[in-house]
C-alpha positions as CSV (number, residue, x, y, z in Angstrom):
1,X,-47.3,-33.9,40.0
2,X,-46.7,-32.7,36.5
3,X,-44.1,-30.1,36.1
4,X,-44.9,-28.3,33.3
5,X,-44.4,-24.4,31.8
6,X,-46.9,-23.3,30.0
7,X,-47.8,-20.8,27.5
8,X,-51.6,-20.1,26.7
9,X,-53.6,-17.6,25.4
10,X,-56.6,-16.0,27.5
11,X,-58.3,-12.2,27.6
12,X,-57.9,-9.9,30.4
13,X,-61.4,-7.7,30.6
14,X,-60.7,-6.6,26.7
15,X,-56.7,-7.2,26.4
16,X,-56.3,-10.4,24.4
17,X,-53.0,-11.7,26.6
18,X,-50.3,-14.0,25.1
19,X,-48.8,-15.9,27.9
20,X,-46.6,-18.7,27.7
21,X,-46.8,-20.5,29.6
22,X,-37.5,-20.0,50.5
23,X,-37.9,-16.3,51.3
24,X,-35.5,-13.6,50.6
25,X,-33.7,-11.6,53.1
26,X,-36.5,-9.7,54.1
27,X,-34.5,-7.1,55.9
28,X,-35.7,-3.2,55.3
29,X,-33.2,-0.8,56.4
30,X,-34.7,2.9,56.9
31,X,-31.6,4.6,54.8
32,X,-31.2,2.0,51.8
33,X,-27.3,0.9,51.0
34,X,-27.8,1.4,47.8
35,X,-28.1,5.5,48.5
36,X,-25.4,8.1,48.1
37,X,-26.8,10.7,49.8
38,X,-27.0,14.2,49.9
39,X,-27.1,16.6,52.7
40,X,-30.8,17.9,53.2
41,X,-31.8,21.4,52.9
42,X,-33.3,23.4,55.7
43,X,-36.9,23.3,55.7
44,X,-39.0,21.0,53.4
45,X,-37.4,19.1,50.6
46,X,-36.7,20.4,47.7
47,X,-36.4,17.7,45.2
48,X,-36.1,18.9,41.1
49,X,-37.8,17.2,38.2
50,X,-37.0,13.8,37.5
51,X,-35.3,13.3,41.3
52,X,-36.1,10.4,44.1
53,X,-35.8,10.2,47.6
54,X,-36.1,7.6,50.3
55,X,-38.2,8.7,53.1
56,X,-37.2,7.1,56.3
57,X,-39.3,5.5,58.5
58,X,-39.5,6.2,62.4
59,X,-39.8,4.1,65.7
60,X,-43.9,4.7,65.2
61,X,-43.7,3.1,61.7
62,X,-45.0,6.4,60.0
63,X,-42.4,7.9,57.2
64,X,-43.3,11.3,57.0
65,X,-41.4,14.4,55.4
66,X,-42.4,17.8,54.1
67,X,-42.4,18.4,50.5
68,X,-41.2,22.0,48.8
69,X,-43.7,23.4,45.8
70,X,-42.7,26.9,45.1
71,X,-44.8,26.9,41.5
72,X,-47.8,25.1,43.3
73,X,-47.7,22.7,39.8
74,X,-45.2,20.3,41.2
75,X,-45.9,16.3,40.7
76,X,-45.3,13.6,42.8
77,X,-45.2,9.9,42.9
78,X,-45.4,7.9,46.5
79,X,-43.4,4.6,46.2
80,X,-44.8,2.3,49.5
81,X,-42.9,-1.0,48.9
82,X,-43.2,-3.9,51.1
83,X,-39.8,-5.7,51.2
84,X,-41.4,-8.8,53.7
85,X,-42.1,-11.1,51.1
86,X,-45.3,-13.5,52.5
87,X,-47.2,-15.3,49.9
88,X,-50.9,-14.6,50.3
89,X,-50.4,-11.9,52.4
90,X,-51.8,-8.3,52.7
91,X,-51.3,-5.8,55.1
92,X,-53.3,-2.2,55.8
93,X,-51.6,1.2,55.0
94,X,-53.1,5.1,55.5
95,X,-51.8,8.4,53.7
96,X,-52.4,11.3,55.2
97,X,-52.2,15.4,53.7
98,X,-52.4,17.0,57.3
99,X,-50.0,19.4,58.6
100,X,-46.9,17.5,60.3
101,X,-46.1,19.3,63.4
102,X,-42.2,19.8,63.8
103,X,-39.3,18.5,61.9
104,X,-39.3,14.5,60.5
105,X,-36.1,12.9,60.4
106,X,-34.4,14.3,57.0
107,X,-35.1,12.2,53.3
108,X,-32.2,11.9,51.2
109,X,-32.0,11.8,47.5
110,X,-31.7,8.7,46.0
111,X,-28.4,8.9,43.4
112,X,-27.1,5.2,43.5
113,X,-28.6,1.8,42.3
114,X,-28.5,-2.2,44.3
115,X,-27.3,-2.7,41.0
116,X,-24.6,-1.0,39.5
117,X,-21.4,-3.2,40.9
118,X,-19.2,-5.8,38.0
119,X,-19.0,-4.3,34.4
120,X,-20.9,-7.2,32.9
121,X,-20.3,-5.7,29.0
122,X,-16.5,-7.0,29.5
123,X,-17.5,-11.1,30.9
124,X,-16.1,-13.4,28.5
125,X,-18.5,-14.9,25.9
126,X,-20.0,-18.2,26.5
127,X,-17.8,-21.5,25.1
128,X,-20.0,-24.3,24.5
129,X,-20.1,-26.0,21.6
130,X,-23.7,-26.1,20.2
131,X,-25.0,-29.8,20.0
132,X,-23.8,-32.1,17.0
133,X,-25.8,-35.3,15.9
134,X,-27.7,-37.4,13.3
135,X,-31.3,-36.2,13.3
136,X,-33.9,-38.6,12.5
137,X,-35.1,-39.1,8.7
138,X,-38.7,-37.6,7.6
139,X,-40.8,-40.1,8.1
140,X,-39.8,-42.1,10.8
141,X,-42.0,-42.9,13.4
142,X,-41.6,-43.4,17.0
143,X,-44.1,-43.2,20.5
144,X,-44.0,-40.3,22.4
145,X,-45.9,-38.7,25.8
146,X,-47.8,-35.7,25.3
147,X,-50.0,-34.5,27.6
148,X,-49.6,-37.9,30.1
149,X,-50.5,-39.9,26.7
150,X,-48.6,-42.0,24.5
151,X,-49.1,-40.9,21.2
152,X,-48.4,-42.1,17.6
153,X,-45.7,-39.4,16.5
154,X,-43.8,-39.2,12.7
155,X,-41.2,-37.1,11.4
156,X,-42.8,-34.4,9.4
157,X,-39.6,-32.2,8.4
158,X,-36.1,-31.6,9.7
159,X,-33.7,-28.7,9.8
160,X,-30.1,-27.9,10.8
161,X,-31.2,-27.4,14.9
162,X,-34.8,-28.7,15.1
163,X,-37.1,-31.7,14.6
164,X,-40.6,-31.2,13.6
165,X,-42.7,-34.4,15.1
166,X,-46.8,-34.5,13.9
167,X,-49.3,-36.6,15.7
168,X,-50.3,-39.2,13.6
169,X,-52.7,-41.0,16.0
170,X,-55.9,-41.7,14.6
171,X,-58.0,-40.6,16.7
172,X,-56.2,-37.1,16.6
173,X,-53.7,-36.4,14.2
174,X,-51.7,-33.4,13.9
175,X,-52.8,-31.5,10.6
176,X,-49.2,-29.4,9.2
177,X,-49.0,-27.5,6.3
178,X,-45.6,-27.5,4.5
179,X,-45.5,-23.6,4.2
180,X,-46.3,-22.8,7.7
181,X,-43.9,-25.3,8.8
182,X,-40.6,-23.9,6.7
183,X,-41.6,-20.2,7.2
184,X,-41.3,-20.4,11.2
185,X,-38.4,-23.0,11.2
186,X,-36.2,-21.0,8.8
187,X,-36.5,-18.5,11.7
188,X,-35.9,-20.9,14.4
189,X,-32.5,-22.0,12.8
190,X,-31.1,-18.6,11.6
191,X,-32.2,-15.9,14.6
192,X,-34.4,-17.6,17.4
193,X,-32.4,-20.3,18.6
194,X,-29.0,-18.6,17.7
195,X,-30.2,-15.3,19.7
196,X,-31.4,-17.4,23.0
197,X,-28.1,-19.4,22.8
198,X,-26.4,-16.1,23.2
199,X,-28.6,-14.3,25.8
200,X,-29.3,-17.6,28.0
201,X,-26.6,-20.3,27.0
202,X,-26.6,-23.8,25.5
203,X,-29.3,-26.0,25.6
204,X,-28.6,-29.7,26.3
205,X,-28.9,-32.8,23.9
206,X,-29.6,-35.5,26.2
207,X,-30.8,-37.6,23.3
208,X,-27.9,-37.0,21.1
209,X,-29.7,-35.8,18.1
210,X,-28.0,-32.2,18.1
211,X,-32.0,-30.8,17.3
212,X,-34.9,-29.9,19.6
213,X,-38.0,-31.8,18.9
214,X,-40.9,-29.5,18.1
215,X,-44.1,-32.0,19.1
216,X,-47.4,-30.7,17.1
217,X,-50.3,-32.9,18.5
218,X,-53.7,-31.3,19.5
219,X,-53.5,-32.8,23.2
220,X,-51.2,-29.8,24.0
221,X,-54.2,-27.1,23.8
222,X,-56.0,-29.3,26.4
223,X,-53.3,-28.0,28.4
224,X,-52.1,-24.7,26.5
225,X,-51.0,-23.7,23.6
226,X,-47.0,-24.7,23.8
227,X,-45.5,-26.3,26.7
228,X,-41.7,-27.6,27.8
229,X,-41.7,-30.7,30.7
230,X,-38.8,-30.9,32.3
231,X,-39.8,-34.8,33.1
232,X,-38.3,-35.0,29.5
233,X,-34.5,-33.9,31.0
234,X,-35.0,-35.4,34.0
235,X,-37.4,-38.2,35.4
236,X,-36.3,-37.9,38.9
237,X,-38.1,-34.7,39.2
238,X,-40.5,-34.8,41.9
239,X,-44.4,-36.3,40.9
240,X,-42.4,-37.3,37.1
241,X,-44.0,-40.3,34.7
242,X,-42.1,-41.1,32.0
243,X,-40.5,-38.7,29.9
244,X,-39.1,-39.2,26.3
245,X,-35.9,-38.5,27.3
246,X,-35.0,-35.7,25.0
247,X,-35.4,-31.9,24.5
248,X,-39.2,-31.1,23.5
249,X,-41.5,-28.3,23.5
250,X,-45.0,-29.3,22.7
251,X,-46.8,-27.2,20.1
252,X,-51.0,-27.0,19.1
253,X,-51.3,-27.3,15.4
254,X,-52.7,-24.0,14.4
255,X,-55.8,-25.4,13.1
256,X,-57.0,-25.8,16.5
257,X,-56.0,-22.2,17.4
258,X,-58.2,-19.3,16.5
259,X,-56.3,-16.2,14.5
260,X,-54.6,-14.2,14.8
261,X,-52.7,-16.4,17.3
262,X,-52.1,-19.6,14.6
263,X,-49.7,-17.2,12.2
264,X,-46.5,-18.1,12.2
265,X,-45.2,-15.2,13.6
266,X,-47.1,-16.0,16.8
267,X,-45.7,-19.4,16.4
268,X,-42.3,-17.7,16.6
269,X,-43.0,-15.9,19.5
270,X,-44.4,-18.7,21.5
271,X,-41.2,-20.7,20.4
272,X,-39.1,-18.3,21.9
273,X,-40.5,-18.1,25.2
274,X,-40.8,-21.8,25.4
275,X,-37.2,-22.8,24.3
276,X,-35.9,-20.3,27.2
277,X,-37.7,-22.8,29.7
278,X,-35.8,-25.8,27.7
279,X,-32.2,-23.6,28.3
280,X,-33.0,-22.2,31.4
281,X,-33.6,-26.0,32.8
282,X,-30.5,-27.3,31.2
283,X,-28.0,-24.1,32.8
284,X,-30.2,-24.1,36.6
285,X,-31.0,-27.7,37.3
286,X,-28.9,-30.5,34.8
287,X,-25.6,-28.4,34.9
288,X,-25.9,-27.8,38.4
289,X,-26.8,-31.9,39.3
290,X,-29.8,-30.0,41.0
291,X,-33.0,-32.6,42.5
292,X,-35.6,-29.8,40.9
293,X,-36.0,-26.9,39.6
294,X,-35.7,-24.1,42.3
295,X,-37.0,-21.0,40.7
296,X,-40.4,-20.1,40.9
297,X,-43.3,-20.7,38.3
298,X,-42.8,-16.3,37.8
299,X,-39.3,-16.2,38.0
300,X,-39.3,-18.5,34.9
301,X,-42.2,-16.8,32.9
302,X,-40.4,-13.7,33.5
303,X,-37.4,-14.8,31.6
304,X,-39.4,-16.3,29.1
305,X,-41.4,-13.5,28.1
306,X,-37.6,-11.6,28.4
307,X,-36.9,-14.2,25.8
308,X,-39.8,-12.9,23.4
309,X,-38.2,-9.7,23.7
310,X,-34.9,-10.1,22.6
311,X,-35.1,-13.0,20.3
312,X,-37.1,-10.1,18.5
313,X,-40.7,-11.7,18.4
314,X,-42.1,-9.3,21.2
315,X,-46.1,-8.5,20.1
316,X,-48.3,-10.7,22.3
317,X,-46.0,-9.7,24.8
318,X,-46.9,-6.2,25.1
319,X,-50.2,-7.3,26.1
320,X,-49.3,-9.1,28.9
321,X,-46.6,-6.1,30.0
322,X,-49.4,-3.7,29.9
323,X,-51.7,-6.1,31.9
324,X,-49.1,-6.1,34.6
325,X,-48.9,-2.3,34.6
326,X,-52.9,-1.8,34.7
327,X,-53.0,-4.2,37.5
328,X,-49.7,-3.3,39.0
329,X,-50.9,-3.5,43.0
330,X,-52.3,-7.0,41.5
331,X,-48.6,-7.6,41.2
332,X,-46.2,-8.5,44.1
333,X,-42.4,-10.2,44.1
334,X,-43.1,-12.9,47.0
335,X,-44.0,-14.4,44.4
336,X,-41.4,-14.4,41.9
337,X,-38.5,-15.0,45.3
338,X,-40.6,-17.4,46.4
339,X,-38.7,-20.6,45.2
340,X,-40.4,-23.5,43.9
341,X,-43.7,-21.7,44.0
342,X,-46.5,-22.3,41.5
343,X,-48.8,-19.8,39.7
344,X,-51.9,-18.2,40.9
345,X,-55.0,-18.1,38.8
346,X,-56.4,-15.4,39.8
347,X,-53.7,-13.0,39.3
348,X,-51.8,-14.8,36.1
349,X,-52.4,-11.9,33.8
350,X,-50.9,-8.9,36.2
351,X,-48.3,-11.7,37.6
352,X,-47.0,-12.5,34.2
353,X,-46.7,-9.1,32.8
354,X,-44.5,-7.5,36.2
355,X,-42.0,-10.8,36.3
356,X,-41.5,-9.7,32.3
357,X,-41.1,-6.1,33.6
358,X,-38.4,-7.3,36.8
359,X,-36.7,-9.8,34.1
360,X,-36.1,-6.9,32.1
361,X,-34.9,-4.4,34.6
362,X,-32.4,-7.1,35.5
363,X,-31.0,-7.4,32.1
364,X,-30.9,-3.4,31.6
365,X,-29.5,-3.1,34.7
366,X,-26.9,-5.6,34.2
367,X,-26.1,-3.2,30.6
368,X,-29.0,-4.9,27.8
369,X,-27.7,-5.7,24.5
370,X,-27.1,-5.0,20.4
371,X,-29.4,-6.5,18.0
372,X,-27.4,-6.7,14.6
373,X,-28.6,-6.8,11.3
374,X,-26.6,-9.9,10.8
375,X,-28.8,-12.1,13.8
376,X,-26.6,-11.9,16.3
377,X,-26.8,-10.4,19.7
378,X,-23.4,-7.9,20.9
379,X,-23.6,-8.2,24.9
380,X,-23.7,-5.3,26.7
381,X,-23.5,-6.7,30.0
382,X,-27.4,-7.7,30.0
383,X,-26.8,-11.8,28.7
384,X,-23.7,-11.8,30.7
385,X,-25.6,-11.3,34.1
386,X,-28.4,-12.8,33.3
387,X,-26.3,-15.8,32.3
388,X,-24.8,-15.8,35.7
389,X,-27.8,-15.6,37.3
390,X,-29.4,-18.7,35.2
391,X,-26.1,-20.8,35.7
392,X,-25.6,-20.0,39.5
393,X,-26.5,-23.1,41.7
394,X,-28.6,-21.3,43.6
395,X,-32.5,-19.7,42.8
396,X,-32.4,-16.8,40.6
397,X,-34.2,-15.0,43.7
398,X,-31.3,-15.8,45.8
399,X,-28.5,-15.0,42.6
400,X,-29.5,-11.8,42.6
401,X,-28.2,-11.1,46.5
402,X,-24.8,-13.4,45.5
403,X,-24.1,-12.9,42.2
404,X,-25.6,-9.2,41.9
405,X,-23.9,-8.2,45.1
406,X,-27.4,-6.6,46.4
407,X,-29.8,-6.4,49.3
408,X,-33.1,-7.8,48.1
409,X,-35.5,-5.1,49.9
410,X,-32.9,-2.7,47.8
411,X,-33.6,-4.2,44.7
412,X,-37.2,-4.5,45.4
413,X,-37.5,-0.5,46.3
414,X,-35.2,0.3,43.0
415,X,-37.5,-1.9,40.9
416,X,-40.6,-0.2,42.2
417,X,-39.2,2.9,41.8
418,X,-38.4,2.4,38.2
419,X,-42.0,1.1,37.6
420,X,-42.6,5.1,38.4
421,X,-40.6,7.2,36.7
422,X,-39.4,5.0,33.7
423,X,-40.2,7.0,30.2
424,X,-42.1,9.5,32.0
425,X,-40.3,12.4,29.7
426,X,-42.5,10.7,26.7
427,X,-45.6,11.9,27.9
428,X,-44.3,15.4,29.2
429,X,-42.9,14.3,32.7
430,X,-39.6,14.5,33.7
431,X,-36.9,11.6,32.9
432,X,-35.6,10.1,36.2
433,X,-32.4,11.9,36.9
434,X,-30.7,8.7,38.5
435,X,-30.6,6.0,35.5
436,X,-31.2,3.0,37.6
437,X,-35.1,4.7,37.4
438,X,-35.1,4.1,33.9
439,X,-35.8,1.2,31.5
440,X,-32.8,1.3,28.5
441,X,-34.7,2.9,25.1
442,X,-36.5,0.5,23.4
443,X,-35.2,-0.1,19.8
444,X,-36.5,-1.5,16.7
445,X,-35.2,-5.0,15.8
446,X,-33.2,-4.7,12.6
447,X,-34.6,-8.7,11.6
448,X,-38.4,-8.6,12.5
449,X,-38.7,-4.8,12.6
450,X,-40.6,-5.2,16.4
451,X,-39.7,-3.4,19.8
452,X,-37.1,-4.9,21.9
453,X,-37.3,-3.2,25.5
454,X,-39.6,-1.9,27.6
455,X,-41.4,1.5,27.2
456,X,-43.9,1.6,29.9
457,X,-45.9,4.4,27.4
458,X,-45.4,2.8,24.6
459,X,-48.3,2.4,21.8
460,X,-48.3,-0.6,20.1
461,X,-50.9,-2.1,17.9
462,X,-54.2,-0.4,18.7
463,X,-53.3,-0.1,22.0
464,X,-51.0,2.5,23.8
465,X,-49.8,1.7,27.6
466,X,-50.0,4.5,30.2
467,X,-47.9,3.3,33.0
468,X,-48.4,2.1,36.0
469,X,-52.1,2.3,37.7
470,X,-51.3,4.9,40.3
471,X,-53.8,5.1,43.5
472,X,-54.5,8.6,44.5
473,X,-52.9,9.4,47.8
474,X,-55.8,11.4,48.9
475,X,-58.4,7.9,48.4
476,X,-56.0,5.4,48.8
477,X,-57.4,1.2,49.0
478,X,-55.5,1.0,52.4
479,X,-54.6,-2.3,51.4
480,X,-51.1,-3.9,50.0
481,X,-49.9,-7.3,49.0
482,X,-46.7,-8.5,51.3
483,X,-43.9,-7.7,48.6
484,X,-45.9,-5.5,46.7
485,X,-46.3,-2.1,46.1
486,X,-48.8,0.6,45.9
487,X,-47.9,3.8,43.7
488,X,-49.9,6.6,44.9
489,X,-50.0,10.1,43.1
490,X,-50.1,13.1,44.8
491,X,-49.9,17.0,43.3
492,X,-49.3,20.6,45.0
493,X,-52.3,22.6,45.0
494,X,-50.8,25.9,45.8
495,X,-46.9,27.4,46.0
496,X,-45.7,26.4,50.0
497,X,-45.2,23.0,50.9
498,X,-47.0,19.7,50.7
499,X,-47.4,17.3,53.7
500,X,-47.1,13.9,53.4
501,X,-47.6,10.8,56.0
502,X,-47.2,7.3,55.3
503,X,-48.1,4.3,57.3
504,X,-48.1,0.6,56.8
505,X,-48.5,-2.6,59.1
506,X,-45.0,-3.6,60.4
507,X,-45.9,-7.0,58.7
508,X,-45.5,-5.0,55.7
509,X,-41.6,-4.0,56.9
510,X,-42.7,-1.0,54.2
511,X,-40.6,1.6,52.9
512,X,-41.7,4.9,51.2
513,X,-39.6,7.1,48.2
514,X,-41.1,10.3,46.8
515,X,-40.2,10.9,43.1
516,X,-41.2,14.3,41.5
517,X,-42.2,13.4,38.1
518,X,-43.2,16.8,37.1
């Protein structure tokens, strides 16, 4: 078996996507722990603009509460999250508007967050040493394995942290320009690799060189576009051949890659995500004397596109974000918990762009960062947690229980709600009221002058994201994905009350929030 990340590019119907490429405690508590509550109000619920409440659900597995309009123009969003977490799974689901007869058990506003315990801003900064060694000379020539080949590899050009290795095999050889070489691995040296050092740790130097070997050979594109093997690290790995016992990441010459994607900027970008699989093996699996590497296929491309963001290279990224939020029922987190789980073809695109989107609520939740002027990256609490999360011995999935001090099926119903509300106030909505609902403001990297964070309206390019696709609760699909969600709109037609009734397949062990949005 190869064990590989990869990062490819592909369209998605007309987005061109830049992707680079066990089960969680699945109980579901009606009132969430996470919820400080507030005493209801007689009569329907009255939630203001920008508010949330978790609707519980009764013995019959219908959640079902009455909804106060007095202008008749009030806005709502239905959360249904599934917190069982069953690959492959779907389960049926049915909204209904009718009058509910009686009272239903009270909702209570949402005003805490599975998140919000340890001050991560104050955690002590990182002590490794970065790597120290004699690089190899330009021009020396050694074998290597790309692609399950041995190739013919030289030395084309070496800098303070990085080793740039061209394919000189006859039959194909790696075609480099000088300029495109120096103009991405000045970058490498001075924010990319400095920036991810601080975010996610220290990467390791198993071959003593102090550098990371940047491989250019046109095999890799038979593949994708840049890869990291973590056969390389470690050859005990499950289905390993030989590795070159060194850190790696496999690059396509740009020749071989249509524009705009062979610039160097994209080169930087794919870089970044890459190098975060090389540090993210090194911190879960060789520090930890781990057999493999436990963390899904998603769980890892979510921190590597996290990686684009904040080594400030995000572009291509913002494709594959709004992907994930066009296709957001598409999307589920069985399989980001699922450990060791692979990818799924058919859903890449959506999958991708909501692990980026989860990846990133962890590190806002856990405080997000600084960018300075100067390179380097001020924690906030954001690289601390998701440090500890990388560095724990256990899964991500499972860190986030351990080391986060949450209930999963919280965290999933806080995630989903934030997909929901999250820069809502940009397009004339109300801002969520309860901050865990909302994505930190998206900034403009003082280096590369491109958007660090998530704005789930933002317009970026020629493009302009619109949220998440929202299902109209009055023609719902009646179908969810186990560990999914389905975000269903809903609107007051007249001053009074509005109805609601949700119900899922107990499979599903659903819950349901309400957020007013207008």
């Amino acid at each position: 078996m190869r064990f590989a990340f990869s990062s490819l590019f592909a369209c998605l119907s007309t987005l061109a996507l830049l992707s680079c490429s066990g089960e969680p405690d699945p109980s579901a508590p009606a009132t969430p722990a996470d919820a400080d509550t507030e005493p209801p109000a007689s009569g329907a619920l009255s939630l203001a603009a920008g508010e949330v409440a978790e609707v519980p659900v009764g013995d019959d597995g219908v959640a079902r509460v009455k909804l106060g309009t007095p202008s008749g123009k009030e806005e709502f969003v239905v959360v249904l999250g599934s917190t069982r977490f069953v690959r492959a799974s779907t389960v049926p689901y049915s909204v209904s508007l009718d009058p509910i007869e009686g009272e239903p058990p009270a909702a209570t506003v949402v005003t805490g967050c599975s998140l919000s315990s340890g001050d991560w801003s104050k955690a002590p900064e990182p002590t490794d040493e970065p790597p120290s060694g004699t690089a190899p000379a330009v021009g020396t020539k050694r074998s290597l394995i790309a692609n399950g080949e041995t190739i013919d590899a030289e030395v084309y050009a070496v800098s303070p942290t990085a080793v740039v290795w061209a394919d000189t095999t006859a039959a194909h050889p790696a075609k480099l320009d000088k300029a495109f070489v120096d103009a991405f691995l000045a970058d490498w040296d001075k924010v990319i690799l400095p920036r991810e050092r601080a975010v996610f740790g220290m990467e390791s130097d198993l071959d003593g060189d102090g550098r990371i070997g940047l491989v250019f050979t046109p095999l890799t594109y038979t593949t994708a576009v840049a890869y990291f093997f973590g056969c390389d690290l470690k050859e005990s790995l499950a289905g390993c051949p030989t590795g070159n016992k060194g850190e790696f990441l496999y690059l396509t010459p740009p020749d071989v890659i249509a524009p705009p994607y062979n610039t160097p900027n994209a080169m930087k970008e794919i870089l970044a995500h890459e190098l975060a699989h090389l540090i993210h093996f090194n911190r879960k699996v060789l520090r930890n004397a781990l057999v493999d590497q436990p963390d899904s296929g998603y769980m890892s491309e979510g921190l590597g596109a996290l990686a684009q963001d904040v080594s400030g290279y995000q572009s291509g990224n913002l494709y594959v974000t709004l992907a994930g939020l066009q296709q957001i029922d598409q999307f589920s987190l069985t399989d980001v918990f699922d450990d060791r789980a692979s990818y799924d073809t058919k859903r890449d695109g959506p999958m991708r762009g909501g692990s980026y989107l989860f990846a990133r609520w962890l590190y806002d939740r856990g405080g997000g960062d600084e960018a300075r002027a100067d390179g380097t990256i001020a924690n906030k609490g954001g690289p601390a947690f998701v440090r500890a999360l990388t560095d724990a011995k256990e899964s991500v999935a499972a860190a986030v229980a351990t080391v986060g001090k949450a209930n999963v099926a919280d965290v999933t119903m806080d995630f989903y709600t934030t997909l929901a509300m999250s820069n809502r106030d940009s397009v004339g909505g109300a801002a969520p009221k309860n901050p865990c609902f909302a994505y930190l403001p998206t900034a403009v990297d003082p280096i590369t002058t491109k958007q660090r964070g998530a704005d789930l309206f933002a317009q970026f390019h020629a493009s302009k994201m619109t949220g998440p696709k929202l299902q109209p609760a009055t023609s719902p699909t009646g179908t969810m994905r186990a560990g999914g969600v389905e975000l269903l709109s809903v609107a007051a037609s007249a001053p009074g009350e509005l109805h609601l009734s949700v119900s899922a397949d107990a499979k599903a062990a659903a819950r349901v929030r309400v957020a007013r949005v207008r």
